[in-house]
Structures are given as structure tokens and as C-alpha cells.
C-alpha positions in Angstrom: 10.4 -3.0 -43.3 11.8 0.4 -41.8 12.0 0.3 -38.1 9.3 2.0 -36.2 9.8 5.6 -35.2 9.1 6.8 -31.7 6.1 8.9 -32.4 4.5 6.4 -34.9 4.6 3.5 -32.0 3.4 6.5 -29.9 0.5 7.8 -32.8 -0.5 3.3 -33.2 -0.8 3.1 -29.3 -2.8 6.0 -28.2 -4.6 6.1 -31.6 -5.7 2.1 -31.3 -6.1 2.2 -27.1 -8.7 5.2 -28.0 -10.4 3.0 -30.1 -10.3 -0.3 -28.4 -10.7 1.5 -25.6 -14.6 3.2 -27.0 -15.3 -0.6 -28.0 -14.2 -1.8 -24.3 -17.0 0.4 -23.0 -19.5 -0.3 -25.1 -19.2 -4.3 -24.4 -18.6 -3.3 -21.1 -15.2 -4.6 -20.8 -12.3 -3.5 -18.2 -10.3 -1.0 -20.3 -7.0 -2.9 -19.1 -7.4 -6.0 -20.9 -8.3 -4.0 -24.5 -4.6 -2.4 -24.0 -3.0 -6.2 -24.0 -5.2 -7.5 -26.4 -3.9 -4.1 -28.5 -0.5 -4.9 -27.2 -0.7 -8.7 -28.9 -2.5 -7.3 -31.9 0.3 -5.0 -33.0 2.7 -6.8 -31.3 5.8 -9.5 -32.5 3.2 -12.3 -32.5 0.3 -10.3 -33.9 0.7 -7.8 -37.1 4.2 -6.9 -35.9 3.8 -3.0 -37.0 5.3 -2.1 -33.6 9.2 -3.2 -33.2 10.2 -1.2 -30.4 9.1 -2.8 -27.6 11.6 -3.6 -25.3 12.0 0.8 -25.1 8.3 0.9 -24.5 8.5 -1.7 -21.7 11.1 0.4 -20.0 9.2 3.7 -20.7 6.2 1.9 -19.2 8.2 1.2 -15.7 7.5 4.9 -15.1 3.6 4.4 -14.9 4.6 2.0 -12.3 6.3 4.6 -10.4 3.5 7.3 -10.0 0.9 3.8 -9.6 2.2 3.3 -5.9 2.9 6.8 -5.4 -0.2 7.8 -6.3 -1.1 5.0 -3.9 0.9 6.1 -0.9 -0.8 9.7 -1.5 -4.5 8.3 -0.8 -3.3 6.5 2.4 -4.0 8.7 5.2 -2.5 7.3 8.0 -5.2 7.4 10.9 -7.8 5.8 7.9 -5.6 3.4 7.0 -5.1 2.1 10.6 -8.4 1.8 11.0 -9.6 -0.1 7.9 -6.6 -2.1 7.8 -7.6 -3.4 11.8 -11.0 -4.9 10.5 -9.4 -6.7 7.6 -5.9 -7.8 8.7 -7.5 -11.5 9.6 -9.0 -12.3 6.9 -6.0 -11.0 4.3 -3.4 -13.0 6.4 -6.0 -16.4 5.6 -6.8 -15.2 2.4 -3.4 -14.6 1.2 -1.7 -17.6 3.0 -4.4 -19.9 1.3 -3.7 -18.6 -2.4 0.0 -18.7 -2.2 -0.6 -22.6 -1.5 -3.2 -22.9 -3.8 -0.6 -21.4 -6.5 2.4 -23.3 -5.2 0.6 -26.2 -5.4 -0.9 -25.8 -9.2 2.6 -25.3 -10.1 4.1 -28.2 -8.6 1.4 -29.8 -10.4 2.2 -28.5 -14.2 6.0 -29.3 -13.2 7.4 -25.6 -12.3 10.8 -25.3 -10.3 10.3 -24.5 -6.9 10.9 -20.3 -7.5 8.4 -20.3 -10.1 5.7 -22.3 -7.6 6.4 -19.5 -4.8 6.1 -16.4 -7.5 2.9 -18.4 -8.9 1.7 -18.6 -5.3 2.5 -14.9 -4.9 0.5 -13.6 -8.0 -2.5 -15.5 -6.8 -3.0 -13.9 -3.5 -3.9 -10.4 -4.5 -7.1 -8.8 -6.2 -7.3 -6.9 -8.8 -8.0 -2.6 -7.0 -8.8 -1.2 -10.8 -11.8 -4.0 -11.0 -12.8 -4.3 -7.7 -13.4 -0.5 -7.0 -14.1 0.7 -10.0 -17.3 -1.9 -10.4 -18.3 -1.0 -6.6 -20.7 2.0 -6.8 -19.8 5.1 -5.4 -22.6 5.2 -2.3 -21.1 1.8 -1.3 -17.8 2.7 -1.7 -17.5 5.8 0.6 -20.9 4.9 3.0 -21.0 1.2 3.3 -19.4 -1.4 5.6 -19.2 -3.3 2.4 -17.0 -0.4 0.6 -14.8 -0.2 4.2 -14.1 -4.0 3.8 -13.3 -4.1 0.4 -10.5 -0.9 0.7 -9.0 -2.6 4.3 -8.8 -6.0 1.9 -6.8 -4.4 -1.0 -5.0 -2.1 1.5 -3.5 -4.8 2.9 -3.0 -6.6 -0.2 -1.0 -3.7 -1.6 0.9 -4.2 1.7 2.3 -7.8 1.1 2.2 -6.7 -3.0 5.0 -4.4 -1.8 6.7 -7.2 0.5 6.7 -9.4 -2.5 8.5 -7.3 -4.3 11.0 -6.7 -2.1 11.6 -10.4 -1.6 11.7 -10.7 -5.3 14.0 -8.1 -5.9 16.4 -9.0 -2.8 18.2 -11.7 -5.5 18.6 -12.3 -9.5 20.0 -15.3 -9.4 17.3 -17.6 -8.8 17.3 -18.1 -5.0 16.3 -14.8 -2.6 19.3 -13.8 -1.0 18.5 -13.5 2.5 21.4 -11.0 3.5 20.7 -8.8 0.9 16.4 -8.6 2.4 17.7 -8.5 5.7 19.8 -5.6 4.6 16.9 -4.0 2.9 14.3 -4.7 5.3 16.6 -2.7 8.0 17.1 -0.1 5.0 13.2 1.0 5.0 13.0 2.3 8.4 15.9 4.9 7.7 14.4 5.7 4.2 10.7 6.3 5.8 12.8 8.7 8.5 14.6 10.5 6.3 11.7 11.2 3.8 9.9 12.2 6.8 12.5 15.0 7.6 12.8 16.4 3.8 8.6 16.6 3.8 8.5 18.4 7.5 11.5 21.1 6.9 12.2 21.2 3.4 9.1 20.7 1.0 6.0 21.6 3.1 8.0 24.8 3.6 8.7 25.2 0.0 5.1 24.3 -1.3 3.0 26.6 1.4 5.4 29.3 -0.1 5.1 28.8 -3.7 1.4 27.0 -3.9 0.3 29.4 -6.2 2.3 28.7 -9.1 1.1 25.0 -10.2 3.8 24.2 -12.4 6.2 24.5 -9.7 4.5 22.1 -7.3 3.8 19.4 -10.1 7.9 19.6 -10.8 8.6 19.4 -7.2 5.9 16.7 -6.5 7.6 15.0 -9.7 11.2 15.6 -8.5 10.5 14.3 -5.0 8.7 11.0 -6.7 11.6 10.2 -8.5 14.3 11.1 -6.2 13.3 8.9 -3.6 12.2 6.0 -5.9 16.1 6.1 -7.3 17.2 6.0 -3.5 15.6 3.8 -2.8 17.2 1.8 -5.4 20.8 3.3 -4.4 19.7 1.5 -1.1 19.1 -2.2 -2.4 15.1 -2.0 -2.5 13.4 -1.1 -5.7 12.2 2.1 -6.9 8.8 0.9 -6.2 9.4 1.1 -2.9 10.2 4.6 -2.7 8.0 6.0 -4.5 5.5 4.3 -2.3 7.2 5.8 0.6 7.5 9.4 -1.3 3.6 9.5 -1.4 2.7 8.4 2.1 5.1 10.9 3.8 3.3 13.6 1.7 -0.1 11.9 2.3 -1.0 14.2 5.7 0.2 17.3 3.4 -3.1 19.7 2.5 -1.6 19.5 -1.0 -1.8 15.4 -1.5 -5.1 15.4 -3.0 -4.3 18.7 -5.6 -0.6 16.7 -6.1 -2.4 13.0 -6.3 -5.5 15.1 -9.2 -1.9 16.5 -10.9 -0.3 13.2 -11.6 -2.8 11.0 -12.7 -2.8 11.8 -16.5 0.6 11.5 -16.4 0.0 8.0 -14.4 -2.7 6.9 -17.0 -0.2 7.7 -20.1 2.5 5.1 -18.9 0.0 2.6 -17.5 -1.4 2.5 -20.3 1.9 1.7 -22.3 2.6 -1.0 -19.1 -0.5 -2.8 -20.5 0.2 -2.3 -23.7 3.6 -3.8 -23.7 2.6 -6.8 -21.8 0.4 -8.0 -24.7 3.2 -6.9 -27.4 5.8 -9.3 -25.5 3.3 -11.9 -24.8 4.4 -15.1 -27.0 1.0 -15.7 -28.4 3.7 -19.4 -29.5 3.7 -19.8 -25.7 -0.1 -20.7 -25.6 0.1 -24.3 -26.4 2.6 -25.4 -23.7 0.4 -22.6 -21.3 -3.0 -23.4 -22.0 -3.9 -26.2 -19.2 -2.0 -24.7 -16.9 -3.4 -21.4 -17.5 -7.0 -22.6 -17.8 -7.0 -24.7 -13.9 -4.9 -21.5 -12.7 -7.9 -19.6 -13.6 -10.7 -21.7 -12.7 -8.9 -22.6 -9.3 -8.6 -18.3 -8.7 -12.4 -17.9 -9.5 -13.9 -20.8 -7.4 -11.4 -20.6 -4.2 -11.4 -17.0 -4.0 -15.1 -16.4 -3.9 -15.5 -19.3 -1.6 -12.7 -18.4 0.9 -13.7 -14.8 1.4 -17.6 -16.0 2.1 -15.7 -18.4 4.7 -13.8 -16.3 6.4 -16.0 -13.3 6.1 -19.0 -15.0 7.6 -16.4 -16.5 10.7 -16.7 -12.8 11.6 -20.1 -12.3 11.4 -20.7 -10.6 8.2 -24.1 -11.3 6.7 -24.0 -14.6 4.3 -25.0 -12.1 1.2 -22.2 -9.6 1.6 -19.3 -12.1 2.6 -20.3 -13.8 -0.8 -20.7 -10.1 -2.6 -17.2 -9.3 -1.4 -16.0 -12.6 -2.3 -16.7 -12.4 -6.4 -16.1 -8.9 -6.5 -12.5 -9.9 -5.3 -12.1 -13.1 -7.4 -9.7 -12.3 -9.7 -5.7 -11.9 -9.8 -4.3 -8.4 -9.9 -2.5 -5.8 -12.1 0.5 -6.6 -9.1 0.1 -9.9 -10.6 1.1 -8.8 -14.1 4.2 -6.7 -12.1 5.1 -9.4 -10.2 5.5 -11.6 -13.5 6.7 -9.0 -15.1 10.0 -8.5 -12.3 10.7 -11.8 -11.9 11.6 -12.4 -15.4 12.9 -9.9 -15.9 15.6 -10.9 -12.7 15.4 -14.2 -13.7 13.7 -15.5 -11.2 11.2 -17.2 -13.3 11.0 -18.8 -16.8 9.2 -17.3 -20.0 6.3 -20.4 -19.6 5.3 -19.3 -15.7 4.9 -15.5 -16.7 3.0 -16.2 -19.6 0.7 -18.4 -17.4 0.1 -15.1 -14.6 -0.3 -13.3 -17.6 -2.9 -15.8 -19.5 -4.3 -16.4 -15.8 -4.8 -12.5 -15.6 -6.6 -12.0 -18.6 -9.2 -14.9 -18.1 -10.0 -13.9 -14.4 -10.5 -10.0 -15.3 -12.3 -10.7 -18.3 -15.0 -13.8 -16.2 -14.9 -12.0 -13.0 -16.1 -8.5 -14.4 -18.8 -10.6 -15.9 -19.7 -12.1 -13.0 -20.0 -8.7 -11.3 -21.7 -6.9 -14.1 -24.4 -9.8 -14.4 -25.7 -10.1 -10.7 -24.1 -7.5 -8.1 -25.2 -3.9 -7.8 -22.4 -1.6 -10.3 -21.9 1.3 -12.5 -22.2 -0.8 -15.7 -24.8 -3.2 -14.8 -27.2 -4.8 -17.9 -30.0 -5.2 -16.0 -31.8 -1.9 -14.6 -31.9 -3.3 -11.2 -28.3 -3.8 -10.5 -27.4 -0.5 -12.2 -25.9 2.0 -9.6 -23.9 4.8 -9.7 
């Protein structure tokens, strides 16, 4: 069989995530999981018409890139302070809780110790894509419920982005606690001098050439990428600073015209991040992943629900929106699936415990968008009453 070209993986990806993508809708589904289940249909273990996928996962790193810039652009820093204030209790529970729910599940199924913590970290966050885009848009910008919900995966992003730093401190199996140190005392200098280049060099340059587009896309995009590979000059991760590229920018009058720019572009390698995480699932893996994947899963959608309504109604929420918040929260996140997918690929973790995020991922979108859609106000709803846009 004659190896895939570039443009027919390209022509099968965006051909096939258009269609699944139309039958997501229609069943209501979240659009990420129909690019994995696309990615293990044409994948190695499904029809194996796509061959090229370690290229594609590498491609896909991009999407990462402009995800958490894109993220650092919507964080406007006197907002941010004040959302992340209400909500900095409960994500320091809630987060302390699932890491030693996960550590302990895999302890239980017989994972070294490094797997247990990166099991433990994948468990602690919530997924943003489902919980905002399945809040309705009144609630979202209006409510105390919408306020909460963005302070809680605010600050879940936060220790996202300390996770990953911790995980990409070492490759040998064992964080190298130099090397973080070293890093840690690394951000502080990055943030400063990114500051510096924003104030005198590129505010300057884009209040003098705002009127030609292309120019301030390329210099948006330059500026991205520049500090993302800096940061990895510097020992972080390019995650890192391309996070720190978009909140430097974030006060900027431009970051909302810059943030409208990129997303296309952020949507095209996304979708090829998804997409290559079902092509190199092992759908051979399931067998030795399927218990352990299956308690994972049940243990997200029962504990997370039930420690948000906890610690939510310790603070004198009303019983109805601490459990509201609580499902519409209960699942793992696409930082899951990044998390997975960085620690095996540094070796931190074996091939069975990033299947199991990965299995664990797909079962808790897939039941908690469900249980969202079936009996909490949304944009999707079934029923008439719970429909809201």
C-alpha cells in the first residue's frame, strides 16, 4: 500500500471531521470526542488509511501553542484577580482531593509511583471546552453561577500550567528538582522581559501599522512563537511561553481583534491534536485498560459532582447551584489528554497509564455532556425547558 501523501491525510481529516463533526451535532455530542473516534477509525488500529501520524502529532503541537495563548489573551488581569479570589478555596480542595483520588486508583491497578502522581494530576482539572460551551450565554457573562464556573477553570488552567512544568522539569522518570527550581526562578525574568518587548517595541509597532491586518496577524504570530521557543531555550516548555506571550498582550486594545485572528488557525491544529490522539490510541491496549479505565471514570463522575456541592455549599452557595456547578464540572479535561500526551512522550509514564487518561477522557466527556444536556439549563438541551441560549 503506497504511503499516505500529506494532503490526502490532510483531504481524510478535514473531509471525515466535517462529517463526523455534522453527525456530532445532530446527536448532540461534544465535537472533540468525534475527532478521536475519527482519529481511531482511520488510524493504525482502525482502517489504517492514515500512516503518517507521528508528523501529524507533531504538526498538532502547534494547536497547543495558540490554545494557551489564546488563553493568556482572554485573561485580563484586574478580572482575573477578582474571579480567581472567590474560587481559590475551593480549587485548592478540589484539586488536592482528585490528585489523591487518582494516586490512589493507580496504586490500586498496580501503576509505579510517577504514573499514580500523573494519574492524580489528570484528574484534578475540568474540561473548559464542555463546561462553557454547555453553560448558556446569559449565565455565563450575568450570573454568579457563570463567575464561579470561569474563577474554577481559571485556576485550574493555573496548576494545568504548573503541572506541566513539573512534568517537563525531567525525562528520566523522576522530576529533577534543580532543573524546576531553575525554571521556576526562570518565569519571573521571562514575564519581565516580555513585558518590556510589549510596552516599547510592539504596542508601538501595532498602533502604527493597525491598519494593515496581515501585518499584525504575522506579528501577533511571530511574537507567539518567539517567546514559546524561549521559553524553551530557558528550560520551561513552549507552553509556557506562549501563555505568557498572550497575557502580556492581554491589556493591549488589540487582544480581542488578535485573540478573533488566531482562532481558525487554533481550531485547524486542535483539531489535528484530537485527531491524532485517537490515531495513536492502541485500540490492543483496551483489554489490559478497561477496569482501570472504567472505576477511573466512575470515581471522576461521582467524586467530582459530590465535592464541588461540598465545598461550594461550605461557602454558602445555594444547595441547587453548588450541585449545578458540580456536574457541569465532572469530567477530566483536554489538559488531561496533554498531560498524557507529555508524559509519554518524556517517558515519564508507560503506554497502559496514557491510554487509561485517554479512555478515562472519552467516557467522562461523552456521560457528563449527557448529564448536562438531560437536566441543567444549556444551548443543546432535549427538553424545551432546559433549552437556553
Amino acid at each position: 500500500m503506497a504511503e499516505t501523501s500529506l494532503f490526502q491525510s490532510f483531504f481524510l481529516i478535514f473531509s471525515g471531521a466535517a462529517i463526523v463533526a455534522s453527525l456530532a451535532l445532530f446527536g448532540r455530542q461534544p465535537l472533540l470526542v468525534a475527532y478521536i473516534a475519527l482519529g481511531l477509525l482511520l488510524g493504525p488500529s482502525g482502517m489504517a488509511v492514515i500512516d503518517n501520524v507521528q508528523l501529524l502529532a507533531e504538526m498538532s503541537n502547534v494547536g497547543i501553542i495558540f490554545l494557551l495563548f489564546l488563553l493568556g489573551l482572554d485573561m485580563q488581569p484586574q478580572a482575573l484577580i477578582s474571579v480567581l479570589r472567590k474560587a481559590t478555596f475551593v480549587g485548592l480542595i478540589s484539586c488536592a482531593i482528585f490528585l489523591g483520588v487518582g494516586f490512589a486508583i493507580g496504586k490500586l491497578f498496580g501503576f509505579t509511583s510517577t504514573e499514580c502522581w500523573v494519574i492524580g494530576m489528570a484528574m484534578m482539572f475540568s474540561s473548559t471546552i464542555i463546561g462553557i460551551k454547555l453553560l448558556p450565554t446569559t449565565v455565563l457573562h450575568h450570573k454568579h453561577l457563570g463567575e464561579m464556573m470561569v474563577g474554577l477553570l481559571l485556576f485550574q488552567d493555573f496548576v494545568a500550567i504548573t503541572c506541566l512544568m513539573i512534568l517537563l522539569s525531567g525525562s528520566t522518570g523522576e522530576v529533577d528538582v534543580a532543573q524546576l527550581g531553575l525554571s521556576i526562578a526562570a518565569v519571573p525574568l521571562l514575564v519581565l522581559f516580555a513585558w518590556v518587548v510589549v510596552k516599547y517595541l510592539l504596542l508601538p509597532l501595532f498602533t502604527r501599522f493597525d491598519r494593515f491586518h496581515e501585518y499584525v496577524f504575522l506579528l501577533a504570530l511571530g511574537w507567539c512563537m518567539g517567546l514559546a521557543e524561549l521559553a524553551e531555550i530557558l528550560g520551561l516548555s513552549r507552553e509556557i511561553g506562549a501563555f505568557i506571550a498572550g497575557i502580556t498582550l492581554a491589556t493591549s486594545p488589540i487582544s480581542q481583534y488578535i485573540a478573533l485572528s488566531l482562532k481558525p488557525l487554533r481550531d485547524f491544529f486542535l483539531i489535528l491534536f484530537f485527531f491524532s490522539l485517537g490515531a495513536q490510541f492502541k485500540l490492543s491496549m483496551v483489554p489490559e485498560i478497561a477496569l482501570p479505565a472504567l472505576v477511573t471514570a466512575a470515581a471522576v463522575l461521582l467524586v467530582k459532582p459530590l465535592v464541588f456541592r461540598c465545598l461550594l455549599g461550605n461557602q454558602s452557595e445555594h444547595k441547587v447551584l453548588a450541585w449545578d456547578i458540580g456536574f457541569r464540572l465532572g469530567q477530566i479535561s483536554e489538559f488531561s489528554l496533554l498531560i498524557a500526551f507529555l508524559a509519554v512522550g518524556h517517558n515519564l509514564i508507560g503506554s497502559a497509564a496514557s491510554h487509561l487518561i485517554q479512555a478515562t477522557a472519552i467516557l467522562t466527556f461523552l456521560v457528563s455532556s449527557y448529564i448536562v444536556v438531560l437536566n441543567f439549563p444549556n444551548p443543546i438541551a432535549i427538553k424545551d425547558e432546559l433549552r437556553r441560549d
